[in-house]
N, C-alpha and C positions, 0 to 999 in steps of 0.2 A: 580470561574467558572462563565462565564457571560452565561445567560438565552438565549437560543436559536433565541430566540421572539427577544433578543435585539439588534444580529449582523446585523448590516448594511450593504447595497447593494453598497455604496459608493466607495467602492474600489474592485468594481468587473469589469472586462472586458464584454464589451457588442460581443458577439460573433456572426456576420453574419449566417445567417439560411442556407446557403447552405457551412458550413463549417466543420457543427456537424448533426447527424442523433438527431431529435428529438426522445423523447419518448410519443406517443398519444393513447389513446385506440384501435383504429384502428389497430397499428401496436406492439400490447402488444403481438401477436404469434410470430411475426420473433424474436423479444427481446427475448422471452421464449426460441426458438429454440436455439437464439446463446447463452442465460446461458447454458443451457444445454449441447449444443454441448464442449464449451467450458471445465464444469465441468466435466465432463465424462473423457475427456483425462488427466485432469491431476489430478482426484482423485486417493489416493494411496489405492487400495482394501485389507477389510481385512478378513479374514475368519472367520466368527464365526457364531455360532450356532444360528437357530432360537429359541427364549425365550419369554415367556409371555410379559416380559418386553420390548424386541425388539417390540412385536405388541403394546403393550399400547402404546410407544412413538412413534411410526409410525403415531398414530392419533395423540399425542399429543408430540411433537419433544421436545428436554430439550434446552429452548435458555438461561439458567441461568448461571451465569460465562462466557458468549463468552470473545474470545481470539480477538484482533487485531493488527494484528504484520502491523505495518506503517515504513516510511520512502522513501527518495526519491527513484527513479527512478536510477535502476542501485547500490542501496546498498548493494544489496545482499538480498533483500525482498524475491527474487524469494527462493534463497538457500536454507532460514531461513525456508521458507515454506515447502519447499519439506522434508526437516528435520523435522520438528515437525508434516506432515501429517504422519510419519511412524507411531508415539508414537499409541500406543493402546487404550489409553484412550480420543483419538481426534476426531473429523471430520471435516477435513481440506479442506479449499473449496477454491482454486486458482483467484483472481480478479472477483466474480460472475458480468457479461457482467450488469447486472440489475441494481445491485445496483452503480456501476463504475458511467455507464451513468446517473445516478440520482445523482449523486452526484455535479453537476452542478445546478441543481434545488433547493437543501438543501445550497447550498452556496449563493446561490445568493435571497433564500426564494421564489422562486415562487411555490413553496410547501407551504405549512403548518407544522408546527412541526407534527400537528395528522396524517398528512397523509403520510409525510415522517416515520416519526415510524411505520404507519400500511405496508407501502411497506416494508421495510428493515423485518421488521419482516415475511414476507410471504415469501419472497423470501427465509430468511438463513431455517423458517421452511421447505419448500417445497425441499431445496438443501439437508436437511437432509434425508425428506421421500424417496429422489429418490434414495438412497443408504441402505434405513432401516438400518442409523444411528442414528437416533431420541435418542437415551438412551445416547449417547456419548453426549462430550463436545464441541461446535461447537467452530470453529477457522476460522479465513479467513485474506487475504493479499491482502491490493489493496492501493498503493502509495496516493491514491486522496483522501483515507480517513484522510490525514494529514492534511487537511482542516476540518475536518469535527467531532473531537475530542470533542468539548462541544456537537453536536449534540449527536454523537454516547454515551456519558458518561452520560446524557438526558435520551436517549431513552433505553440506557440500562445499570441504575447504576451500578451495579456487575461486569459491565467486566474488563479484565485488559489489558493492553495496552502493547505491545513491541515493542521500537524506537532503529530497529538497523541502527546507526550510521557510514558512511565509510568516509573516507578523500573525499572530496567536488571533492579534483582536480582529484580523479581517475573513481570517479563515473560520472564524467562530462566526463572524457575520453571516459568509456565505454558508457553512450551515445550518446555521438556524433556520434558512428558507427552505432547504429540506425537508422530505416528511419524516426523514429517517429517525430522528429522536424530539419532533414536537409535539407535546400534547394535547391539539387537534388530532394527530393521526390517532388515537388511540384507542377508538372504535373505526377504525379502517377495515379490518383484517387482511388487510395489506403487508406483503413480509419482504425484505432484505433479498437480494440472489441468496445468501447465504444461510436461510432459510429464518433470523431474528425478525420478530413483529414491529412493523412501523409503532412508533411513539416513545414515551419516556420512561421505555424501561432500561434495567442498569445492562450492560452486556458483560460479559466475562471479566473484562478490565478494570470496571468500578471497584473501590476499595470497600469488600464487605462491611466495616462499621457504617460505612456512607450511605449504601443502596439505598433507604427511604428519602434521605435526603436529595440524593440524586433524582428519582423517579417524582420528587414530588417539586422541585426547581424551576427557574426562569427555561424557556429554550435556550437564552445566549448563558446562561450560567452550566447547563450540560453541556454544550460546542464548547465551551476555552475549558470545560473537562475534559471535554475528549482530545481537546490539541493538548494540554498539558500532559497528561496521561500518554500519547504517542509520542511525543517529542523526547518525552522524560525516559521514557524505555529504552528509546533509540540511543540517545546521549550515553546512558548509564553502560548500556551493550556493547556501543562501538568503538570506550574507550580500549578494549582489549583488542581488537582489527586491525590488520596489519597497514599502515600507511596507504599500499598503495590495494587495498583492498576496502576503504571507506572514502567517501567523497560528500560532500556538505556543499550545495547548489541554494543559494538564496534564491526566492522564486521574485523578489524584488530586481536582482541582476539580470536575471534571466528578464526580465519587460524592458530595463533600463540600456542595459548592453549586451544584448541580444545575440554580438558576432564574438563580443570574448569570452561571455556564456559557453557558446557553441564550442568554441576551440577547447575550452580548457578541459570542456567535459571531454571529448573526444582525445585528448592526448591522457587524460586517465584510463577510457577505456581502448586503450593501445591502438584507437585507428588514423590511418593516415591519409586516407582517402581522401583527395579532394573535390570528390561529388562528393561525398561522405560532408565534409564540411561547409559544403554549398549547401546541403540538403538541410542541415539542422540549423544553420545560419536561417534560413528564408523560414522553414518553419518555425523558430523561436522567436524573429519577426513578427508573427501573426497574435503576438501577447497583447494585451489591450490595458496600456497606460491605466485606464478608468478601475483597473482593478485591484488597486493600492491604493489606500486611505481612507478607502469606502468604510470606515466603522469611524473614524473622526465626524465626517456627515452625518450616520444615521444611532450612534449611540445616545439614547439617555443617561444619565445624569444616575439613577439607579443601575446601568448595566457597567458601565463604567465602575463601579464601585463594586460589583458582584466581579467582572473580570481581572481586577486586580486584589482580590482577595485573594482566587482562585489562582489566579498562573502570574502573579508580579513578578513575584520573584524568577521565574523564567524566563518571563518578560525581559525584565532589566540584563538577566546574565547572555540571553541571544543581543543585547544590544537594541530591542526597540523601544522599549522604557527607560525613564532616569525616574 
């Protein structure tokens, strides 16, 4: 695991200032607002009792064991999440808008290791207090933290990590329907929660000799960029993660066997509950067959050939290529 302090800026994209909403003291209330606005909608409420316990961790929230389910854009991160926020023993917090955007800052170190930890750590406490979840186990799901893997393992040893995994060419399908990196949006002025501009510009991740190339590409040739680019980070990071603190979910399994999906994930993250296991079972259920292969129907003949330029060799080593 390489020391935070050691990753280099060298292969980070230098991003134009009117491309990305900074984050500055000034404007640390509109940032609050949109976590918040954001959280709220897609927190899953759960009913329970007020308890001693509920107030004691309301002051003092439990960030011990956090969850982070990574993976690219379009793997089914979102799915994965809405499933494990039902589990009872969670508090599932959807892309927190704060920490997303700082995530640029921790990549590229114009933070500090101390002060990137003291932010992440305010924000997942404060995501907890606004729910008087504090006693639960917090979880959270945000694609950009696939960069960010020695940081977050760093700042907080105990957590354990889930890389669910989809086939590059159908996750690149689904976004390219996105406006997030197509070149329609690009007189949008429509931006990201995280404050980047819709269209095809490069984001922090792009490989600086690349950015023109990038920003000037197919839509499906920036998507299996950007799965190769998250997949390849995560991979390279997680070789150093303790066993039973990385977990590798095909988002294929999870549609096809649904109930051993469920189980297996659930005996990594030490629960034994058997509502617990009913719960993720009937939710991973709700996957839709129709959403594998879908790039075998709708590729051309040129994208085909742009995606295996791109991420083949990835490809082949996850096992969906020969």
């Amino acid at each position: 695991m390489k020391n935070f302090s050691e990753v280099t800026t060298s292969k980070m994209t230098s991003i134009p200032h009117d491309m990305v909403e900074p984050i500055r003291w000034f404007n640390l209330l509109v940032w609050a607002r949109q976590t918040v606005s954001v959280d709220r909608k897609n927190y899953h409420k759960k009913k329970r009792p007020v308890s001693t316990t509920r107030l004691w961790h309301w002051l003092f929230p439990n960030l011990s064991r956090p969850i982070f389910i990574v993976g690219s854009p379009r793997s089914g991160t979102t799915f994965l999440g809405s499933c494990i926020g039902q589990l009872p023993e969670l508090s599932y917090h959807f892309e927190p808008v704060a920490t997303k955007s700082a995530a640029r800052y921790i990549h590229t170190q114009a933070w500090s290791f101390d002060k990137a930890k003291f932010f992440y750590q305010l924000v997942y406490a404060w995501l907890m207090r606004l729910h008087g979840d504090g006693d639960l186990r917090f979880a959270e799901k945000t694609p950009r933290n696939c960069f960010l893997i020695d940081f977050l393992y760093q700042a907080f040893p105990d957590a354990q990590f889930i890389h669910i995994i989809r086939d590059g060419r159908d996750a690149a399908l689904s976004h390219s329907k996105k406006p997030w990196l197509q070149a329609a949006s690009a007189n949008s002025d429509k931006r990201e929660s995280s404050g980047y501009r819709h269209g095809p510009y490069a984001r922090f991740w792009v490989e600086p000799e690349r950015v023109k190339e990038f920003e000037s590409t197919s839509d499906i040739h920036r998507c299996i960029w950007a799965w190769r680019r998250h997949v390849s980070s995560i991979l390279e990071q997680a070789q150093a993660l303790p066993a039973d603190q990385y977990y590798e979910l095909r988002y294929e399994d999870l549609v096809s066997q649904p109930q051993q999906a469920a189980q297996k994930l659930l005996n990594y993250l030490g629960i034994e509950s058997s509502v617990s296991s009913q719960t993720l079972y009937e939710a991973f259920s709700q996957a839709k067959a129709t959403s594998v292969g879908g790039w075998e129907r709708e590729f051309a003949e040129e994208q085909h050939q742009q995606v295996n330029q791109e991420a083949g060799s990835l490809l082949r080593q996850l096992g969906y290529a020969h």
